[in-house]
N, C-alpha and C positions, 0 to 999 in steps of 0.2 A: 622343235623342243625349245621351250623356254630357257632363258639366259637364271642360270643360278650362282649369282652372284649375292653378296651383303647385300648391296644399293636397291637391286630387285628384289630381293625379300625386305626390306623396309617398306618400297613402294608399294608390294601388293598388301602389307600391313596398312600402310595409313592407307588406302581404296578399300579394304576391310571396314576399317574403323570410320571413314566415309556413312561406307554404306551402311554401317551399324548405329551409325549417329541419325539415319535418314529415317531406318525403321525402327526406331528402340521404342517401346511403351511403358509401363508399368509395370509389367508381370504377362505370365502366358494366359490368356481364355480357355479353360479347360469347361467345355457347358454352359452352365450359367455362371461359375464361379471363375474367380482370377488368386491365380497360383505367383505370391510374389517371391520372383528368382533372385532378389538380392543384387550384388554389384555385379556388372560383368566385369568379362577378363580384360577391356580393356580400363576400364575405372579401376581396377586393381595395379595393372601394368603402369598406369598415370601418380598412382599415389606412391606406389614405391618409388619411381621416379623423380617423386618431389620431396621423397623421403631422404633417399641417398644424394640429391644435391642439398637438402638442409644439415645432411651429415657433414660433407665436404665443408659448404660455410661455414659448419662451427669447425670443424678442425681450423681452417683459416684462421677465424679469431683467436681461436686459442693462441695458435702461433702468433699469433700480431700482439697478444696479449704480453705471451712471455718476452719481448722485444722491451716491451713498457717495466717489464719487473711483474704485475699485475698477478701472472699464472706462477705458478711452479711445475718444477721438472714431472712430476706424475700426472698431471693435469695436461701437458703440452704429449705424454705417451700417451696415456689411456683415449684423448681426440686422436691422436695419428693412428693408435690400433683401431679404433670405431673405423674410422674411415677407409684404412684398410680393407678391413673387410668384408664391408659394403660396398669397396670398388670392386673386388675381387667377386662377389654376391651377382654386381651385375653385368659384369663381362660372364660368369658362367652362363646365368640365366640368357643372355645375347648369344652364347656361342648355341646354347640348347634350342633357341628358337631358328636361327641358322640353321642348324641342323635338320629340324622338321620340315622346314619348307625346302630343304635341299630335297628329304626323303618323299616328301608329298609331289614334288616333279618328277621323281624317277617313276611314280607309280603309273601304272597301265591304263590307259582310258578304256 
């Protein structure tokens, strides 16, 4: 039985996304024609990613901001509650993919 752990669900993620980066094309061949699928899941997972650290930054600044005088007190909340949020956004979302790869090991071969 495989080891389910965080660390091993990360790694069989990136050997996923490996191997998705090796075969990815344009869209499916359906006949003659091609079926464009849009982004995948992990071009979605990458951009929220780089979402919620451009969130993080700007909280940062704000704070550095309000240091200077520059921001005021609802400017310095309404960055700390964004970011918030979106911290909390992506530790669920992490605990929920955890999860599935915990539940995808117990399954029966």
């Amino acid at each position: 039985m495989a080891d389910a752990n965080p660390l091993s669900a990360m790694q069989a993620y990136g050997k996923a996304l490996d191997n998705l980066s090796n075969a990815k094309s344009g869209g499916t061949t359906v006949g003659m024609d091609e079926v464009n699928t849009g982004p995948s899941f992990a071009e979605l997972v990458q951009e929220a990613g780089k979402d919620a650290v451009a969130e993080g930054l700007n909280s940062e600044k704000v704070s550095l901001q309000s240091l200077t005088g520059e921001s005021g007190l609802a400017d310095i909340v309404t960055a700390v509650s964004s970011a918030e949020a979106t911290l909390e956004t992506v530790v669920s979302v992490r605990d929920r993919v955890i999860q599935a790869y915990q539940d995808i090991i117990k399954m029966p071969i």
